[in-house]
VEXFITOR-254814 format. One line per field, with one value per residue (C-alpha): residue number from 1; chain; x, y, z. Coordinates in pm, 1 decimal. Each point is the difference from the previous one (the first is absolute). Layout:
BEGIN
seq: c(NUM,...)
mol: c(A,...)
px: c(X,...)
py: c(Y,...)
pz: c(Z,...)
***
This chain:
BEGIN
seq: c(1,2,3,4,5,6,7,8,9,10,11,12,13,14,15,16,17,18,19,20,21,22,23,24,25,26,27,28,29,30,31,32,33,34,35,36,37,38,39,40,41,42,43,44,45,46,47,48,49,50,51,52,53,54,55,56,57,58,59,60,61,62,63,64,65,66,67,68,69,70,71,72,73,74,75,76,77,78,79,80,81,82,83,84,85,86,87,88,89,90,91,92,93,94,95,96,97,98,99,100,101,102,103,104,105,106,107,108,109,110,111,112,113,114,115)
mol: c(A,A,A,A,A,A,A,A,A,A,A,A,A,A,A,A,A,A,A,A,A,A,A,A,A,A,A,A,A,A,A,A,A,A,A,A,A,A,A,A,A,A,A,A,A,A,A,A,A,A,A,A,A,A,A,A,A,A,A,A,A,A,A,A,A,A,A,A,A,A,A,A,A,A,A,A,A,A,A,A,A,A,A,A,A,A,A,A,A,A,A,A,A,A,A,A,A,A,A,A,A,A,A,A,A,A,A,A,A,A,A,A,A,A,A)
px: c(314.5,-168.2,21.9,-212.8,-5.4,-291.1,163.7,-347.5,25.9,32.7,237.9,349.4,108.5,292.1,-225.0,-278.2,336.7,119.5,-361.1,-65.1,313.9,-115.2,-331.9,157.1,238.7,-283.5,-231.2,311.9,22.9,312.4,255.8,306.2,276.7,-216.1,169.3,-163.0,7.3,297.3,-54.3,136.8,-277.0,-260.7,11.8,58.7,-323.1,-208.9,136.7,51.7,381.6,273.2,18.3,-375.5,54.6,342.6,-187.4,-287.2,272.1,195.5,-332.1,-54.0,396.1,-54.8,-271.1,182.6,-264.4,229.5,408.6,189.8,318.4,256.7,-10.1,-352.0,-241.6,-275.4,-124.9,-235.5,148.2,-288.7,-306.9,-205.3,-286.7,-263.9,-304.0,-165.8,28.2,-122.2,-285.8,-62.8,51.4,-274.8,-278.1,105.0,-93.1,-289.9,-126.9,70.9,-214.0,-296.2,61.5,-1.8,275.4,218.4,351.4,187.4,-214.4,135.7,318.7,17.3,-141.8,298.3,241.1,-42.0,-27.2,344.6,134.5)
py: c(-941.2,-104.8,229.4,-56.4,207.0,-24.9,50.5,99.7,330.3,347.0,70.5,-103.8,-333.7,185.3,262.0,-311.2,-121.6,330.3,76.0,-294.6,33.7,327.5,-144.3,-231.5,166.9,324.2,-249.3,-159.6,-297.5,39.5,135.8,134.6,-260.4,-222.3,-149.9,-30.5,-249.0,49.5,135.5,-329.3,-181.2,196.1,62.2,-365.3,-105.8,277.7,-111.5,392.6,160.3,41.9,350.8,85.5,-140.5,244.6,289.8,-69.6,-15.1,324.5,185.8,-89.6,73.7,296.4,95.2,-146.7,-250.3,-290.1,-23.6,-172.8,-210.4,-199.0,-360.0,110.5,108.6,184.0,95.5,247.5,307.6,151.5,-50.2,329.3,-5.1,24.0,-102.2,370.8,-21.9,-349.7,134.5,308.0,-226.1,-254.2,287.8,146.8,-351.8,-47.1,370.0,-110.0,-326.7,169.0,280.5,-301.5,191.5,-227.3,-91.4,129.1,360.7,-50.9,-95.8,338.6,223.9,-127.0,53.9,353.0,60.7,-119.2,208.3)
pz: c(826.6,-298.7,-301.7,-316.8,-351.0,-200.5,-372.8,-196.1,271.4,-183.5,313.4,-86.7,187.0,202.5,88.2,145.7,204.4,155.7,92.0,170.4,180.0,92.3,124.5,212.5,153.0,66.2,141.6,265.6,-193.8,-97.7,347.9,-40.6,-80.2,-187.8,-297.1,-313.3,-257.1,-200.8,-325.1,-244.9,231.3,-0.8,-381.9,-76.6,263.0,-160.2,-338.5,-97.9,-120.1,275.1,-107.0,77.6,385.5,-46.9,-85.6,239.4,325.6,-165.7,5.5,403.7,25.4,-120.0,231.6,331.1,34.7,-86.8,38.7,-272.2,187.0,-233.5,127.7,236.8,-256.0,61.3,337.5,148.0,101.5,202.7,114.7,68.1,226.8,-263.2,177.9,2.2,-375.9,-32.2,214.3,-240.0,-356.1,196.9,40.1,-350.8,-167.7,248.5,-109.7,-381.9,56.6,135.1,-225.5,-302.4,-128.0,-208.1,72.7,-292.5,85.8,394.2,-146.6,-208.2,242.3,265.7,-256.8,-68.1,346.8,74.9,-300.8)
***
């Protein structure tokens, strides 16, 4: 799995990481067991702090998408059959296209829905 961080982002680079994490592992990408790049290597290949890659695997810890194992590293802990909601969040951004709504409104509105 390739993971990028784009540093002129208003979103916080561990934030970028955990979310793309997410994404992957939502869309089956990532399957149960899979290892990920361990942290002093992904921080040094993305050229970013240790600690940001740190926080960015506590944050998935702490949701149960990711387990943290001395001398393993990080792996995925589940994989939940998201397809239905990949199928909704497709039609939501189709409906949004047509709509010419613009992201960051899409974004907002899906936001305080969730609250």
């Amino acid at each position: 799995m390739l993971l990028r961080v784009d540093p002129s982002s208003p979103e916080p680079l561990f934030q970028q990481l955990a979310d793309q994490v997410r994404r992957a592992v939502a869309r089956g990408e990532l399957s149960a067991g899979t290892r990920l790049p361990a942290a002093r290597e992904l921080s040094t290949s993305l050229d970013i702090n240790l600690h940001t890659v740190l926080r960015a695997y506590q944050e998935l810890r702490d949701e149960g998408v990711i387990e943290l194992r001395r001398g393993r590293g990080a792996v995925v802990a589940r994989t939940d059959d998201l397809a239905a909601l990949h199928e909704a969040v497709e039609r939501l951004v189709q409906t949004a296209r047509r709509l010419d709504v613009p992201p960051a409104t899409t974004l907002a509105l899906l936001k305080e829905a969730l609250r």
